[in-house]
NUSE-270618 format. One record per residue (C-alpha): residue number from 0; x, y, z. Coordinates in steps of 0.25 Angstrom, whole numbers. Example, Ala and Ser with C-alpha at 12.3 -4.5 7.8 and 13.67 -1.06 7.14 Angstrom:
! residues 2
<nr: 0, east: 49, north: -18, up: 31> .
<nr: 1, east: 55, north: -4, up: 29> .
This chain:
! residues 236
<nr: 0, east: 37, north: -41, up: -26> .
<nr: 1, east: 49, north: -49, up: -29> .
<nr: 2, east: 58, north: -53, up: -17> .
<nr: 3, east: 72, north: -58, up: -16> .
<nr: 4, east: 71, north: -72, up: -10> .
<nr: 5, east: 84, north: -77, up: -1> .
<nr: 6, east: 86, north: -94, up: -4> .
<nr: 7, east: 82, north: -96, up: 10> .
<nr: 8, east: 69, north: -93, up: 8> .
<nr: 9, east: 66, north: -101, up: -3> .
<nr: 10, east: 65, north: -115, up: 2> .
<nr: 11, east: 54, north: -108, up: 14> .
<nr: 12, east: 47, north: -101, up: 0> .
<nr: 13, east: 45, north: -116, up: -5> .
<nr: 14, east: 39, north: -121, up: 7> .
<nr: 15, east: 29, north: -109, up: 9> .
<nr: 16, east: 25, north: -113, up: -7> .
<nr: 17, east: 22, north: -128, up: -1> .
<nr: 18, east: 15, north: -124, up: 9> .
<nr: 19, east: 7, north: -115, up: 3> .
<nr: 20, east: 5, north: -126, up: -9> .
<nr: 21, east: 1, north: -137, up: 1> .
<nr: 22, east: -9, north: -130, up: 9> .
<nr: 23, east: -17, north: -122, up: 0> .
<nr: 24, east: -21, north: -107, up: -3> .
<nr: 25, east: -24, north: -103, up: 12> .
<nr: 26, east: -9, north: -105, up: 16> .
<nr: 27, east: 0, north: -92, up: 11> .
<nr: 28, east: 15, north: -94, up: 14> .
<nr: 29, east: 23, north: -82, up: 18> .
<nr: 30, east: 39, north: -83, up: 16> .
<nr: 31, east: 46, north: -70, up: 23> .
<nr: 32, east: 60, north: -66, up: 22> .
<nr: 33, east: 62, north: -56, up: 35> .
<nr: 34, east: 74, north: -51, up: 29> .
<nr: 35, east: 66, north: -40, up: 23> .
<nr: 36, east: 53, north: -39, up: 33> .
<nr: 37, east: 45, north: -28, up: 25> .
<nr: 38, east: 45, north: -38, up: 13> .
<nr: 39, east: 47, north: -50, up: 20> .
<nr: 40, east: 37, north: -60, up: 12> .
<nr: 41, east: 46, north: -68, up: 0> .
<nr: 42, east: 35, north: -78, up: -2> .
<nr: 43, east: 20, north: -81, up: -3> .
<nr: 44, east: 12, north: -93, up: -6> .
<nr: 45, east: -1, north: -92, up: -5> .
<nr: 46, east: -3, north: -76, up: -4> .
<nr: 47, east: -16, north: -76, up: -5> .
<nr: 48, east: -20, north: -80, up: 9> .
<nr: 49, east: -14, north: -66, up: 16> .
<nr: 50, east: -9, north: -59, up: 2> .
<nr: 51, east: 3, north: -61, up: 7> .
<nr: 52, east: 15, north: -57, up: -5> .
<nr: 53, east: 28, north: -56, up: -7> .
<nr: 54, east: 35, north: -43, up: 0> .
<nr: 55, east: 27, north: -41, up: 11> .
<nr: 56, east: 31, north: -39, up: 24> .
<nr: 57, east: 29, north: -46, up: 37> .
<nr: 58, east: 16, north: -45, up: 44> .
<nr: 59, east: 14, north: -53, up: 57> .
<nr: 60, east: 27, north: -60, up: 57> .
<nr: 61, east: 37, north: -51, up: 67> .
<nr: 62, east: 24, north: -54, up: 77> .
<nr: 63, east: 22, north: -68, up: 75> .
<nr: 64, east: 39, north: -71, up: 77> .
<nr: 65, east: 37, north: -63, up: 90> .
<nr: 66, east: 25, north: -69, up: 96> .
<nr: 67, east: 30, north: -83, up: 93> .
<nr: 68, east: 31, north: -91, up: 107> .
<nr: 69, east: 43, north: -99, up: 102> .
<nr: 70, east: 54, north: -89, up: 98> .
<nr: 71, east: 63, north: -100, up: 92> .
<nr: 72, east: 50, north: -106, up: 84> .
<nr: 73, east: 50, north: -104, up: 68> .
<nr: 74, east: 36, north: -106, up: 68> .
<nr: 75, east: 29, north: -95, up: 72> .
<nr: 76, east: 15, north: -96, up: 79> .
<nr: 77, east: 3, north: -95, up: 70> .
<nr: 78, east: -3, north: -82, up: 68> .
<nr: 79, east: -17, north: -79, up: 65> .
<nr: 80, east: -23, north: -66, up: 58> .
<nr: 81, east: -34, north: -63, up: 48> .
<nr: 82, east: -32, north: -57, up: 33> .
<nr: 83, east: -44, north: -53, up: 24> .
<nr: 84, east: -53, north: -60, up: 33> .
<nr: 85, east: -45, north: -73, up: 32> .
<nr: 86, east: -39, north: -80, up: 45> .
<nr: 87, east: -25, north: -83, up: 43> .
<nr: 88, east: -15, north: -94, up: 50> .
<nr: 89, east: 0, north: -89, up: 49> .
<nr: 90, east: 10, north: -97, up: 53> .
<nr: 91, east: 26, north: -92, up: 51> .
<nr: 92, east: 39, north: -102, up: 50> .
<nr: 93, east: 52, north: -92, up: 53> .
<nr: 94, east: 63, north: -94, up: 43> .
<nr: 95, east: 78, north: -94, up: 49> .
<nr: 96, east: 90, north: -93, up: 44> .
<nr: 97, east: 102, north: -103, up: 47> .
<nr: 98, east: 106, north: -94, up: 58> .
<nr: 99, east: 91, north: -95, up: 64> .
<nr: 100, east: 88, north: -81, up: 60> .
<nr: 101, east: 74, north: -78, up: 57> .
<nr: 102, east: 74, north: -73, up: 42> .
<nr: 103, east: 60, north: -77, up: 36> .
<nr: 104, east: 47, north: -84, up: 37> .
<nr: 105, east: 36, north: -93, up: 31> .
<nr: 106, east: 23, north: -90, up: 34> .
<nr: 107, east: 10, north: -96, up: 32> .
<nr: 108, east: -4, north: -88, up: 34> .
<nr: 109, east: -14, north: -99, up: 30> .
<nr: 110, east: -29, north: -96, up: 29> .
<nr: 111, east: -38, north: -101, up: 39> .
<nr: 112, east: -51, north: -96, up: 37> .
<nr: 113, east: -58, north: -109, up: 33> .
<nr: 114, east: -53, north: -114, up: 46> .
<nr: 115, east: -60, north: -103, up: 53> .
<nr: 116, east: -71, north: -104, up: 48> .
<nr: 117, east: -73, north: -119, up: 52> .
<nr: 118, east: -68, north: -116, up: 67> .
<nr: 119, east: -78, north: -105, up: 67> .
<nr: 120, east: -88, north: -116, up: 63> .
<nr: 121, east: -84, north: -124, up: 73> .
<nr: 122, east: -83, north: -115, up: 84> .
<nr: 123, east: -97, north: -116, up: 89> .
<nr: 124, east: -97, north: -130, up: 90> .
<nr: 125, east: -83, north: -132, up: 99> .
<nr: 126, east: -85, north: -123, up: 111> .
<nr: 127, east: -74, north: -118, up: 117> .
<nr: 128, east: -65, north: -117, up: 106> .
<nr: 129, east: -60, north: -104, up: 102> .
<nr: 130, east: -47, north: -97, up: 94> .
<nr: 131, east: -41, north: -85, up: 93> .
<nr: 132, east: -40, north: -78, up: 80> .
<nr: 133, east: -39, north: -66, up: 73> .
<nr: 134, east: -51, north: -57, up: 74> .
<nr: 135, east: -48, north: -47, up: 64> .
<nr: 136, east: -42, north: -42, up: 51> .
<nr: 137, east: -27, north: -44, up: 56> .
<nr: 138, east: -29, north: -45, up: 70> .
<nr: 139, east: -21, north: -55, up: 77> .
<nr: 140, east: -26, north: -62, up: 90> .
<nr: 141, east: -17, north: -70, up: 103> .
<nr: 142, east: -4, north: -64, up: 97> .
<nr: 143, east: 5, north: -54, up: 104> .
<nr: 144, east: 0, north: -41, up: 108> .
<nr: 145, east: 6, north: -32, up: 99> .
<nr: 146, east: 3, north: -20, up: 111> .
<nr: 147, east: 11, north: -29, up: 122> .
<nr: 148, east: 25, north: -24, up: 120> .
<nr: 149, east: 37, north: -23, up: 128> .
<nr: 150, east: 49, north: -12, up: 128> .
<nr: 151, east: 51, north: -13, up: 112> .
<nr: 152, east: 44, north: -26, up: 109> .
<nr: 153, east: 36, north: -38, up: 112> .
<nr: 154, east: 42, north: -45, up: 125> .
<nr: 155, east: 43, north: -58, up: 117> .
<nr: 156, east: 57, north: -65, up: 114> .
<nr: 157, east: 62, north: -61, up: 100> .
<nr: 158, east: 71, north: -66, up: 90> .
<nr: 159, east: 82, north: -56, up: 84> .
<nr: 160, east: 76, north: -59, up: 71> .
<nr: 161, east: 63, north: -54, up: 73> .
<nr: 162, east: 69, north: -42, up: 77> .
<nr: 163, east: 77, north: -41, up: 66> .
<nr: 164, east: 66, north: -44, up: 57> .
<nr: 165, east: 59, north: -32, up: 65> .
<nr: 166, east: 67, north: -23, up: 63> .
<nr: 167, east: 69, north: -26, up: 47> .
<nr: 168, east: 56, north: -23, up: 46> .
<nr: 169, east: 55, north: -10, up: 54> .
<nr: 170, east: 68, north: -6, up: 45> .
<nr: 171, east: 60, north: -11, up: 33> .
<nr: 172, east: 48, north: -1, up: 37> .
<nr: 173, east: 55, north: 11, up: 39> .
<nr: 174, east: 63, north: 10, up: 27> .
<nr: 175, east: 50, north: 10, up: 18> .
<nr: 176, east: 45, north: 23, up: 25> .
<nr: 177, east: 49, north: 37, up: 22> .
<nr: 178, east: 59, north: 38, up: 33> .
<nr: 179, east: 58, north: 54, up: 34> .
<nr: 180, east: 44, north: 52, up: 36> .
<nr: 181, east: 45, north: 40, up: 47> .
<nr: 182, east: 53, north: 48, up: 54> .
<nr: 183, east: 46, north: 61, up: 57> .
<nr: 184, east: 32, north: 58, up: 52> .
<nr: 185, east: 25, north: 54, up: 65> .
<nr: 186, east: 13, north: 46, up: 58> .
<nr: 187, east: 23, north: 39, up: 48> .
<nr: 188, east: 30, north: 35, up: 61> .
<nr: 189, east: 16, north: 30, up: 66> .
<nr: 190, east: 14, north: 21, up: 53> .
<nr: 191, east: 28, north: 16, up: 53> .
<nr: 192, east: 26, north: 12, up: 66> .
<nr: 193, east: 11, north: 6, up: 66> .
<nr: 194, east: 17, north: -3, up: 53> .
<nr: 195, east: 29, north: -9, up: 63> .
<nr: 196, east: 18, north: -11, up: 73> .
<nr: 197, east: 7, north: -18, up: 66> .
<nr: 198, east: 21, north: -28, up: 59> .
<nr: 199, east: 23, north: -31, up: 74> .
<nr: 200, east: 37, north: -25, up: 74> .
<nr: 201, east: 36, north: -20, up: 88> .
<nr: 202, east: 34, north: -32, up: 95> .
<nr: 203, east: 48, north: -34, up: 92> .
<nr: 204, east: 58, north: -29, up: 103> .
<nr: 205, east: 67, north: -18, up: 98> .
<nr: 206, east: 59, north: -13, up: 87> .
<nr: 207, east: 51, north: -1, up: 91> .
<nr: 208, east: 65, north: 4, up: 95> .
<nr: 209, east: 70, north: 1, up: 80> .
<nr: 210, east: 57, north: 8, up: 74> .
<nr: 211, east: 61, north: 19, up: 83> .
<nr: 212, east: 76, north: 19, up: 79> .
<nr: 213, east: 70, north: 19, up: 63> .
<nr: 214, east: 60, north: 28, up: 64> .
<nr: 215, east: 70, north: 39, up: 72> .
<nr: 216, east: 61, north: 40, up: 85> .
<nr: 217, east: 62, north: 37, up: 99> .
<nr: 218, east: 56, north: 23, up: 104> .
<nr: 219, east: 45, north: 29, up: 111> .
<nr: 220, east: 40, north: 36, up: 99> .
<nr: 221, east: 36, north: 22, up: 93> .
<nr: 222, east: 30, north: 17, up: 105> .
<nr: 223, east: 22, north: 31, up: 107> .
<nr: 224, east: 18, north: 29, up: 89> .
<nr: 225, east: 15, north: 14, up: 95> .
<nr: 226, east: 6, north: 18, up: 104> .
<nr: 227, east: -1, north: 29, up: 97> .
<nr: 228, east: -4, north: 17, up: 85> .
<nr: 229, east: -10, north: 7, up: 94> .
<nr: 230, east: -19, north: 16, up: 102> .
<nr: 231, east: -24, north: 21, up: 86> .
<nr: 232, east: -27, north: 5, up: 85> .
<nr: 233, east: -34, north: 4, up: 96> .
<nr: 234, east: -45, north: 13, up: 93> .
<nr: 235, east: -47, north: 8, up: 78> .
């Protein structure tokens, strides 16, 4: 897939193309362009560590900019999760615009199952150390609980342009669905709305008000199809 690249991304396309040059084939750098969330990936070096490829979307990136402790902070905290049984290291650097807006984003998943391997050699022999780490295929451990929500959102302080990038992408969604469908098929609603949730959109404050407004439902319809799809998850 062939994207139209703006000039203020190249010189943070360079960089990734360095980094990922100077530190080996276990460092895969991401460039996104949040302009167009659904196919926010304009760049990839080293693809080969999460298959990451140009045109994707965002994946963990709208939880990781809400769960940040440092609001004004470009550096986003590292976030850890497992692809194809590898461990990976993902660290994020927000990209602004001269106005301070957030418009995109480089980030580097690094592979660190060697490093693993070695603590786990070691571990016998320090007592007392431990760390947290993902446990499973995907599954994310010390982050936000993605259960623990207020009226409409997370109860963090949010930045207008995570919520703009939100809402992009919950635009972006319903536009590649049948809207018809959406709109009076229950289970299409159902799968429209598990997709939104497992991106993370609904940490965000406003939004299960915009998916409602999108989807020609009342609010409480999205938090009752909410409901419903965490109690189906919690008896897989």
């Amino acid at each position: 897939m062939t994207l139209s690249i703006r000039p203020e991304f190249l010189p943070w396309i360079k960089t990734a193309d360095f980094i990922a040059r100077t530190t080996g084939l276990r460092m895969e750098a991401v460039v996104h362009d949040l302009s167009d969330p659904l196919h926010s990936v304009i760049h990839v070096a080293n693809g080969s560590v999460t298959d990451r490829h140009v045109g994707q979307g965002l994946r963990h990136l709208v939880v990781e900019m809400l769960t940040a402790d440092d609001q004004n902070s470009d550096t986003l905290p590292v976030w850890w999760f497992r692809y194809k049984n590898k461990l990976i290291r993902c660290v994020t650097q927000l990209i602004r615009d001269s106005e301070g807006h957030v418009t995109g984003a480089l980030c580097l998943n690094e592979d660190v199952t060697e490093e693993l391997r070695i603590f786990e050699s070691l571990k016998g022999r320090l007592p007392g150390v431990r760390i947290e780490l993902p446990n499973e295929e995907g599954e994310i451990v010390g982050l936000a609980d993605r259960s623990t929500r207020g009226e409409g959102g997370l109860m963090t302080k949010s930045v207008e342009s995570v919520r703009d990038t939100v809402f992009r992408l919950i635009a972006s969604l319903a536009a590649r669905e049948d809207e018809p469908k959406l709109k009076k098929d229950p289970r299409s609603r159902r799968a429209f709305i598990r997709e939104l949730d497992e991106r993370g959109v609904f940490l965000v404050k406003g939004s299960i008000e915009y998916a409602a407004q999108l989807l020609g439902v009342a609010k409480v319809t999205v938090y009752s199809d909410l409901d419903a799809l965490h109690r189906e998850s919690r008896k897989k």
